[in-house]
C-alpha positions in Angstrom: -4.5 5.0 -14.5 -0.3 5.3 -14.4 1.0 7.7 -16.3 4.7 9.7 -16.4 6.1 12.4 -18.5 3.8 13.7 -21.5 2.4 10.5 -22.5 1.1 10.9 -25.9 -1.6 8.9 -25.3 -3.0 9.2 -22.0 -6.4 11.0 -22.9 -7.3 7.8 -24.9 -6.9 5.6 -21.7 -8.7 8.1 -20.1 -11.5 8.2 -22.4 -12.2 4.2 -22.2 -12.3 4.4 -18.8 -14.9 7.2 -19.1 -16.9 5.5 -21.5 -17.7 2.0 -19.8 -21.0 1.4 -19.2 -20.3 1.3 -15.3 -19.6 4.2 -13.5 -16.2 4.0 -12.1 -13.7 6.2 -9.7 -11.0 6.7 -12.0 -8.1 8.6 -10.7 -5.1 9.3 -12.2 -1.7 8.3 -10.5 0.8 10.9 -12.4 4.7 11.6 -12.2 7.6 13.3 -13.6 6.3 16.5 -14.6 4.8 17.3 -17.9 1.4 18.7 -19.4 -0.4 15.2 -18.4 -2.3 17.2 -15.3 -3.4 19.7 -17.4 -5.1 17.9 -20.7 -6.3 15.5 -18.5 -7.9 17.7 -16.6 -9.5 20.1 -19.4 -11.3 17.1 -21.3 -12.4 15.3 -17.9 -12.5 17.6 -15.0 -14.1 15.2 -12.9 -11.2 13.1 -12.3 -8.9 13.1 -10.0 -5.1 13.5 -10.8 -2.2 12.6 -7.7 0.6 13.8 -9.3 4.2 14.2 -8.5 7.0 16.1 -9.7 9.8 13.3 -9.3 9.2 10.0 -11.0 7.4 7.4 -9.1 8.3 4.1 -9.5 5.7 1.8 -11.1 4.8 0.2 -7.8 5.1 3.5 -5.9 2.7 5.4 -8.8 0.1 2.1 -8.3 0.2 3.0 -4.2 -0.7 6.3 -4.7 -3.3 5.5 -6.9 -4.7 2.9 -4.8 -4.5 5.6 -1.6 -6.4 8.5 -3.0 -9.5 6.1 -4.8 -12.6 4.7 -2.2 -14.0 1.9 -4.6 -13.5 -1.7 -3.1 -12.2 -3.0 -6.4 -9.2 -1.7 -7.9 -8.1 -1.9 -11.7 -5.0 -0.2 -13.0 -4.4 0.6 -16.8 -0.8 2.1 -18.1 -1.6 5.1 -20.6 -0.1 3.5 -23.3 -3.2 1.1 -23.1 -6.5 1.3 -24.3 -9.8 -0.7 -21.7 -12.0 -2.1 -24.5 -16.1 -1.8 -24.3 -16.9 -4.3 -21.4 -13.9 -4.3 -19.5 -14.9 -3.1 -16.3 -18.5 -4.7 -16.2 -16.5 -8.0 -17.0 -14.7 -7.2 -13.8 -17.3 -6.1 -11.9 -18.8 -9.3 -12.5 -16.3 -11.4 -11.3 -15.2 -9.6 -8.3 -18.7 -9.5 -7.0 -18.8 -13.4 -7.7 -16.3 -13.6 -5.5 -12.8 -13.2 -6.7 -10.2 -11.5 -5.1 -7.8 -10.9 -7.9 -8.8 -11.1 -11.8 -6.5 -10.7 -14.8 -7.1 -10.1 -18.1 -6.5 -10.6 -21.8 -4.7 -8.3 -24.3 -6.3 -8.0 -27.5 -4.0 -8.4 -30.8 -3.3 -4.9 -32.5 -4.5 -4.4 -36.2 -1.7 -2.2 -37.1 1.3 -3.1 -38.8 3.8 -7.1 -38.7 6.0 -5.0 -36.4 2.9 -4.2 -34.0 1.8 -7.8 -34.0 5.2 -9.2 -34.1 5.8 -7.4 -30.6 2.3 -8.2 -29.1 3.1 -12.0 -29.6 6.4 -11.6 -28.6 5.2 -9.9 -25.4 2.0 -11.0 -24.7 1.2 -14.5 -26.5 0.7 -16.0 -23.1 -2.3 -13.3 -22.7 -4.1 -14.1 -25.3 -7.7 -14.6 -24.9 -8.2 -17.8 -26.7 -5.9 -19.5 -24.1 -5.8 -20.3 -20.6 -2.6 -19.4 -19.0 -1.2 -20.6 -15.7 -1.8 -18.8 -12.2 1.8 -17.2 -12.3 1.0 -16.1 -16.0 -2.0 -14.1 -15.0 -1.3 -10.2 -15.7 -3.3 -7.0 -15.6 -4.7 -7.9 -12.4 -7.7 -6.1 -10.4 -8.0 -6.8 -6.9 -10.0 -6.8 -4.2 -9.2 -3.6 -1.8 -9.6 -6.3 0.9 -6.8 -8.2 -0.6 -4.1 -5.2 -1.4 -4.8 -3.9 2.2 -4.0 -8.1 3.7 -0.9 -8.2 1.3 0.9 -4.8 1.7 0.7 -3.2 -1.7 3.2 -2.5 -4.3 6.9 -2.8 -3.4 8.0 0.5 -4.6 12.1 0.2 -4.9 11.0 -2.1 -8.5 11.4 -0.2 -12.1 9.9 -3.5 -13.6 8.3 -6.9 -12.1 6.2 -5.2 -9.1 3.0 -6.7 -10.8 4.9 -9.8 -10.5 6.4 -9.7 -7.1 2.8 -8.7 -5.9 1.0 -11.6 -8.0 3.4 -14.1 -6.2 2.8 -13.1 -2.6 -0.9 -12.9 -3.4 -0.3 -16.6 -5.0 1.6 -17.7 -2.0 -1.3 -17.0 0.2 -3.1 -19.5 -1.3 -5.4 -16.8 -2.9 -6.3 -18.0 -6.5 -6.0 -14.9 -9.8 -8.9 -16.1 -11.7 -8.4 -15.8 -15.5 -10.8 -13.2 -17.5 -10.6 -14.0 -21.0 -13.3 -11.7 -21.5 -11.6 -8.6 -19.6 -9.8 -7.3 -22.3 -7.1 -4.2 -23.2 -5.0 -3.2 -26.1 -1.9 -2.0 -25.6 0.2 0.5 -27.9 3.3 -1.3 -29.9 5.8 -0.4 -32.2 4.8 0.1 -35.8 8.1 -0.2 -37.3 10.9 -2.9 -37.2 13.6 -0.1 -36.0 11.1 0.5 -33.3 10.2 -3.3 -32.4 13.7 -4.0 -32.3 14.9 -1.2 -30.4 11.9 -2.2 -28.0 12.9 -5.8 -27.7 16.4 -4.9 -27.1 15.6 -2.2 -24.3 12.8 -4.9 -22.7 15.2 -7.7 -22.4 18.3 -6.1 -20.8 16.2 -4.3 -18.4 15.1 -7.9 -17.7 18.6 -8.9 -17.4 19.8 -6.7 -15.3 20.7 -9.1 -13.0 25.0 -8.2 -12.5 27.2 -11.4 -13.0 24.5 -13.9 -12.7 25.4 -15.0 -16.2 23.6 -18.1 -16.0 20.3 -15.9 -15.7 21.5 -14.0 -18.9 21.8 -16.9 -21.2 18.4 -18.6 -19.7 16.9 -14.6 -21.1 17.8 -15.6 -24.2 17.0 -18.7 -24.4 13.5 -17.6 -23.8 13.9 -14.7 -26.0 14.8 -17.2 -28.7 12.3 -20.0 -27.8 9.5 -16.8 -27.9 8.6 -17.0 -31.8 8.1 -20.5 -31.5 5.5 -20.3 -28.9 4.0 -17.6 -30.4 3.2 -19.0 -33.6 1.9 -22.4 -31.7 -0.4 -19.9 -30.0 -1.6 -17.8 -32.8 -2.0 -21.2 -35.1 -4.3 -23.0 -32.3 -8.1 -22.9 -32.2 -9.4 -19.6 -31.2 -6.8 -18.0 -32.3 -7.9 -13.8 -33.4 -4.8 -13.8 -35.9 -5.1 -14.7 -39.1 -2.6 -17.3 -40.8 -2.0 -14.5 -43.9 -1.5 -11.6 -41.1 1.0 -14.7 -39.0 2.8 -15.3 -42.0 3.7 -11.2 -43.0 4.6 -11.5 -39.4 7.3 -14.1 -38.9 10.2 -11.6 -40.2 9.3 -9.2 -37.4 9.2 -12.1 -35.2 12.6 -12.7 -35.6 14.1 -9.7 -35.7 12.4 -8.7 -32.4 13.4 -12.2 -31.0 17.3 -11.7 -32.3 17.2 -8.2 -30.4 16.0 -9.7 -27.4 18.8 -12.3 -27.2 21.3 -9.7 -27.7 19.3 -7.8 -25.0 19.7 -10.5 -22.8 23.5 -11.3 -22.9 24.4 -7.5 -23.1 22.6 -7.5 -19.4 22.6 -4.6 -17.2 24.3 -3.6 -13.7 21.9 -5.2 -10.9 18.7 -3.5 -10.1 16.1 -4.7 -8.2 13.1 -5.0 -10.5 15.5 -7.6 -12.5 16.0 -9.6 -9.5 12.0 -9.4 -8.5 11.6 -11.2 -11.7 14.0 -13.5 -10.8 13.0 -14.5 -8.0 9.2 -14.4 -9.4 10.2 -16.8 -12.1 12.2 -19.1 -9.6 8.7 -19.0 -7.3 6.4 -19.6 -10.7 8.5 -23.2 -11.5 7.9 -24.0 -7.5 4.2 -23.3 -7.6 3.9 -25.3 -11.4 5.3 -28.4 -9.4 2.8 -27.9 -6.7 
C-alpha cells in the first residue's frame, strides 16, 4: 500500500486489505513524514511499514514496497482507495491461472454528482461493465517474476510510472489480462469547487510537457471529448449508474471537463512524468495499429 504525508484515509485501505478472505503480506510503502507509521501501526501491528522521511516518488515508494514484501504476486493500492470484498481472491485466481499482469476495475462512488462526475471523468475506461484495451489496463498486479524480468518502477516520474511500466511490460509481448471482477473504489471530490479544482490540478500536471503546444491542445481535446465518452459508457448495457444519478451528473461533468481544458492549455514547465505519458500514449496508438 502507497501512502505520503497524513493520509486521512489510509487505515481504511489498510483495513480492506486486512479483511480479504486470503491471507496476504501487506506492507506498507510510506514517505514524507507524518503520523501514517504510527496509526497504522497501533490498529495492525502485524504489518510492516518502510517508511521514509523525504518524499518518494510514486514509482520509487512502489520499489520499496515491492523490495521489503516475499509474496510472488504483487498488488499495490494508493490510500485514498478502498480493495472491495473479493479483490485479492479474484487475483489470486488469475495469477495462479497463469497471468503475469492483471488489472482491475474501479467501482462507481455513491456519494455526491461531483464524486461521480470525477470517477467518469477519470475512470470511465475502468469501468467494469466494459472491456478496455491492453494500454487502458490500470491497477495492475504482477507476477514477481515479471517485475524482476522488466526492471521495476522508473523512479524520476511524479505521474505515469504505472504507465511507463505497463508499456514495457506490453512491449515484451506479455499480455495485462482484464479483471472485471478485481475491483477498488477510489476516494473523489464531493463538491464541484473540489472536482474542479481536481480536474484543473490533474490536467496540467498531465501537461507538463514545456513548449510542446501541440500536446497541450490534443489535452484538451481529450479533456473536452471526456463527458461524451463517459455518458456513452455509463448509458451502455451493464452500466452500475443509473440514468436519474447520470442525468444530476452531467453539470458536474462539465464543469470538471471545462477545468480540465483550461488545465491543459495553462500547461506546466517540463517534468518527466508528463513526458512518460507522452510517450506512453504515442506507444498505446502504435500498439492499437498492431
Amino acid at each position: 500500500m502507497l501512502s505520503h504525508g497524513d493520509e486521512p484515509a489510509v487505515l481504511d485501505a489498510v483495513d480492506s486489505l486486512s479483511s480479504q478472505d486470503v491471507p496476504l503480506e501487506i506492507v506498507v510503502s510510506h514517505s514524507g513524514g507524518g503520523r501514517t507509521p504510527e496509526r497504522v501501526a497501533a490498529r495492525h501491528p502485524t504489518v510492516r511499514v518502510v517508511h521514509a522521511a523525504a518524499r518518494r516518488l510514486p514509482g520509487a515508494a512502489r520499489n520499496a514496497g515491492v523490495a521489503a514484501s516475499r509474496a510472488p504476486f504483487v498488488a499495490f493500492l494508493a490510500a485514498d482507495c478502498v480493495a472491495m470484498p473479493g479483490w485479492a481472491a479474484a487475483r489470486l485466481a488469475r495469477h495462479e491461472a497463469g497471468a503475469a499482469a492483471v488489472a482491475s476495475a474501479m467501482v462507481a462512488p455513491p456519494g455526491p454528482p461531483a464524486a461521480l462526475a470525477s470517477h467518469l471523468l477519470q475512470h470511465w475506461s475502468r469501468m467494469p461493465h466494459r472491456l478496455p484495451r491492453a494500454p487502458e489496463r490500470f491497477g495492475v498486479s504482477y507476477s514477481r517474476a515479471l517485475l524482476d524480468a522488466v526492471g521495476g518502477f522508473r523512479e524520476d516520474l511524479a505521474i505515469a510510472e504505472d504507465a511507463e511500466l505497463n508499456a514495457r511490460v506490453l512491449a515484451a509481448g506479455i499480455p495485462i489480462e482484464w479483471a472485471p471482477e478485481v475491483l477498488l473504489a477510489h476516494a473523489y471530490p464531493q463538491t464541484a469547487r473540489a472536482l474542479i479544482a481536481d480536474a484543473f490540478a490533474r490536467s496540467r500536471r498531465r501537461a507538463a510537457v514545456g513548449r510542446r503546444h501541440a500536446r497541450r491542445v490534443a489535452l484538451a481535446g481529450r479533456a473536452a471529448a471526456a463527458p461524451a465518452a463517459a455518458v456513452v459508457t455509463a448509458c451502455s448495457p451493464g452500466s452500475p449508474v443509473s440514468s436519474r444519478s447520470l442525468v444530476r451528473t452531467l453539470p458536474q461533468l462539465a464543469l470538471g471537463a471545462c477545468a480540465g481544458v483550461v488545465g491543459a492549455l495553462a500547461g506546466a514547465p517540463p517534468e518527466p512524468g508528463a513526458l512518460a505519458e507522452l510517450r506512453f500514449h504515442r506507444f498505446a496508438r502504435g500498439h492499437a495499429r498492431s
